[in-house]
One Martini backbone bead per residue (centre of mass of N, CA, C, O) as a GRO file, in nm:
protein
  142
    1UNK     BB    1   4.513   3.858   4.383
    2UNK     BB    2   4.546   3.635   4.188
    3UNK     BB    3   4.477   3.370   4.289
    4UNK     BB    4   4.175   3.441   4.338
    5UNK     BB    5   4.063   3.399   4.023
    6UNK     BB    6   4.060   3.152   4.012
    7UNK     BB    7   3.811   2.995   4.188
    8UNK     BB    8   3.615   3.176   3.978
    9UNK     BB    9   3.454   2.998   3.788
   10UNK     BB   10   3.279   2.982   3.494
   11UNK     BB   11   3.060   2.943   3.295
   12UNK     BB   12   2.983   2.946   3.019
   13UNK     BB   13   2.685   3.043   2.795
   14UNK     BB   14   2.669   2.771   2.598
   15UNK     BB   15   2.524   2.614   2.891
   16UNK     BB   16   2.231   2.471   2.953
   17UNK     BB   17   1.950   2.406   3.179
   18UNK     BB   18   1.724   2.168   3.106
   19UNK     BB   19   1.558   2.059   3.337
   20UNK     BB   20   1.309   2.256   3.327
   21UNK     BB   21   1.215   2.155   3.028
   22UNK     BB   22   1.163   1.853   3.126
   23UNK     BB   23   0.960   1.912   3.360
   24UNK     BB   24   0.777   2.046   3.150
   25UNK     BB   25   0.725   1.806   2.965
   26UNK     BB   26   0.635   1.649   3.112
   27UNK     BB   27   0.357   1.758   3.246
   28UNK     BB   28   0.268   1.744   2.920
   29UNK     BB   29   0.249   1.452   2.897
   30UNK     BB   30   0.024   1.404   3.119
   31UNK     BB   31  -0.185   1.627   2.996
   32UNK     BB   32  -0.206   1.453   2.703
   33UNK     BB   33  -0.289   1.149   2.844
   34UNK     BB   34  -0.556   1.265   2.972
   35UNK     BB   35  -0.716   1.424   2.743
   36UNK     BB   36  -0.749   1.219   2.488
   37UNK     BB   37  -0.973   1.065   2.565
   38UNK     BB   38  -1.169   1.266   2.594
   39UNK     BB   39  -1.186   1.359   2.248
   40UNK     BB   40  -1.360   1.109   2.241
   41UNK     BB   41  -1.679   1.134   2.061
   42UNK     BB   42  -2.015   1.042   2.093
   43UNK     BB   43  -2.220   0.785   2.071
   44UNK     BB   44  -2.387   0.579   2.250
   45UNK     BB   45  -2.238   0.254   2.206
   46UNK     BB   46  -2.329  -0.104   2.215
   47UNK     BB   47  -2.067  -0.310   2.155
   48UNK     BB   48  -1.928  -0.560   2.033
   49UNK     BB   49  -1.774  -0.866   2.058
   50UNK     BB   50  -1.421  -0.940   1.959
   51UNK     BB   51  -1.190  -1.128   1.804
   52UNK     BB   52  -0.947  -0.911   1.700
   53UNK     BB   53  -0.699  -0.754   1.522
   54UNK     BB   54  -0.571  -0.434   1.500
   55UNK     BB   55  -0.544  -0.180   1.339
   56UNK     BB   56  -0.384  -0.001   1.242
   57UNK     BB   57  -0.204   0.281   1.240
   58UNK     BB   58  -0.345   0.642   1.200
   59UNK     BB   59  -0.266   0.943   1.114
   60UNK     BB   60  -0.575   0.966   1.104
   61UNK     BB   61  -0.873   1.066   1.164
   62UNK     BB   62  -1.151   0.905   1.150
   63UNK     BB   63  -1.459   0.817   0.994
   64UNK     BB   64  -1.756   0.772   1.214
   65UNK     BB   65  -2.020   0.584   1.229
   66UNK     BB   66  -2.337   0.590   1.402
   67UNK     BB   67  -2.550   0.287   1.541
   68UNK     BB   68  -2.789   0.284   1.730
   69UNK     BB   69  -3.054   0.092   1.883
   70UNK     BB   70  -3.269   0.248   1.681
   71UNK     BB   71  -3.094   0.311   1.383
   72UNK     BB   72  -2.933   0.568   1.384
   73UNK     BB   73  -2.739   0.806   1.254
   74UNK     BB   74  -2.372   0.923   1.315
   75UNK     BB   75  -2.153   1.183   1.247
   76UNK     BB   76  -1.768   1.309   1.329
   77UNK     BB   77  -1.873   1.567   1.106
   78UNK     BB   78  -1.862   1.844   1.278
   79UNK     BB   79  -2.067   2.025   1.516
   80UNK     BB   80  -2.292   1.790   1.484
   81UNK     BB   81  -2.243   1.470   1.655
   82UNK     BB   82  -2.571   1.450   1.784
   83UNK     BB   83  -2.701   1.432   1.452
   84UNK     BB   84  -2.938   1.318   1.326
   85UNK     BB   85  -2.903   1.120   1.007
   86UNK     BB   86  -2.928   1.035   0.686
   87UNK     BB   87  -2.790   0.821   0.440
   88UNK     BB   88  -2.749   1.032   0.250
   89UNK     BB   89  -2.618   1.225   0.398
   90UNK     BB   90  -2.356   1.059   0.479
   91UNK     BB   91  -2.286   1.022   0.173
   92UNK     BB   92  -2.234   1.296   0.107
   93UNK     BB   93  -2.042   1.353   0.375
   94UNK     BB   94  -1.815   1.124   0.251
   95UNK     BB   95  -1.765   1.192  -0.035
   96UNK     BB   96  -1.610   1.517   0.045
   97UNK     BB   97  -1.368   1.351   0.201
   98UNK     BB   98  -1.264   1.158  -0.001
   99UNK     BB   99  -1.195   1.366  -0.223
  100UNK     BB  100  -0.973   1.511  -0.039
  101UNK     BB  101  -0.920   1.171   0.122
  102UNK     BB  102  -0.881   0.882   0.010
  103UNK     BB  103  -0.759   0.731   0.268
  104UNK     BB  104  -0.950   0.743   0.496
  105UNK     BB  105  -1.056   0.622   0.732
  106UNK     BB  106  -1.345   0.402   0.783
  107UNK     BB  107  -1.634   0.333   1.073
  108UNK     BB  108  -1.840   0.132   1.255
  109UNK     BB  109  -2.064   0.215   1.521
  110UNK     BB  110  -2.233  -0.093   1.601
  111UNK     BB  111  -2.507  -0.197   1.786
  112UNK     BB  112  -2.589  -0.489   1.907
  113UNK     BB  113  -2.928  -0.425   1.852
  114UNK     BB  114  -2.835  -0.425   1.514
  115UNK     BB  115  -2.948  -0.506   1.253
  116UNK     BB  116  -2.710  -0.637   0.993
  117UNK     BB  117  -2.838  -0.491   0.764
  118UNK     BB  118  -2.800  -0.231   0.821
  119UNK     BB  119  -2.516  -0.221   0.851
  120UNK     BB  120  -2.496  -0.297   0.556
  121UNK     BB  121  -2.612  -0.051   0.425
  122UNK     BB  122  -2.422   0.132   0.513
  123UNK     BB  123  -2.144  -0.022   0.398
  124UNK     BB  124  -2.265   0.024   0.086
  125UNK     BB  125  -2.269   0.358   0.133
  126UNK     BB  126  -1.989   0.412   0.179
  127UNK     BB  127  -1.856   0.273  -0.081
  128UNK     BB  128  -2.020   0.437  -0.277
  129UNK     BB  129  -1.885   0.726  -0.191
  130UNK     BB  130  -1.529   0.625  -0.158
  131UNK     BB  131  -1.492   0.403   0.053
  132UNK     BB  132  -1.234   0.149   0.038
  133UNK     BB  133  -1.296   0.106   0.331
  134UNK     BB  134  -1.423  -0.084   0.606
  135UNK     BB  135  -1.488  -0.076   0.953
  136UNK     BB  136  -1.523  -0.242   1.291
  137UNK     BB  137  -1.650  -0.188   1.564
  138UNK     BB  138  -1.487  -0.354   1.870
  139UNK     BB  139  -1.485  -0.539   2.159
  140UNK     BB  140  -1.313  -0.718   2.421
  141UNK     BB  141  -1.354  -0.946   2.556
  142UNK     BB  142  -1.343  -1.030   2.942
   0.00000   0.00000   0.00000
């Protein structure tokens, strides 16, 4: 009887086995790659092309302007993203967010069939607003 019980090694109890774990990881990585792009929502925009370095990576997410092809003003900050807003109002809700975070990268998403000088009123009432830069969002060219 004695020599019976060596055969029953046990495992001590301070060792998991993870494989579930990662198996879980992966699954969640997997879902939320696939939801990231859906997170992105806005105006719908079309982008000029434009051969252009990316900019560096925001650990914050941006704040964006969009400017449809009718010339209307649209902003990604509250709960009606998809309401036409004025430029005072623009200007008024980007300085009270810049006051929070004056680091906060800002964008313009500007359609290709509005004239420039629009898009630059946009971009110098940011500025005036107290955004240090202002970037412009566009296409690479296929």
């Amino acid at each position: 009887m004695a020599g019976s019980s060596r055969g029953n090694k046990r495992r001590p109890m301070s060792e998991i086995n993870v494989v579930p774990y990662i198996d879980v990881m992966l699954v969640l990585l997997i879902i939320f790659m696939v939801t990231a792009p859906m997170l992105m929502q806005g105006v719908k925009v079309d982008l000029p092309e434009a051969n252009a370095e990316p900019v560096e990576n925001q650990d914050s997410e941006p704040l964006i302007i969009s400017v449809d092809k009718a010339g209307q003003l649209f902003l990604n900050v509250g709960s009606q993203e998809e309401q036409v807003l004025s430029l005072a109002t623009i200007k008024d809700r980007v300085a009270a967010v810049m006051r929070r975070s004056p680091e906060k990268p800002v964008l313009v998403w500007g359609d290709r069939a509005v004239p420039y000088g629009e898009v630059v009123t946009v971009m110098v009432a940011l500025q005036e607003a107290g955004a240090p830069s202002v970037g412009l969002v566009t296409e690479n060219p296929r």
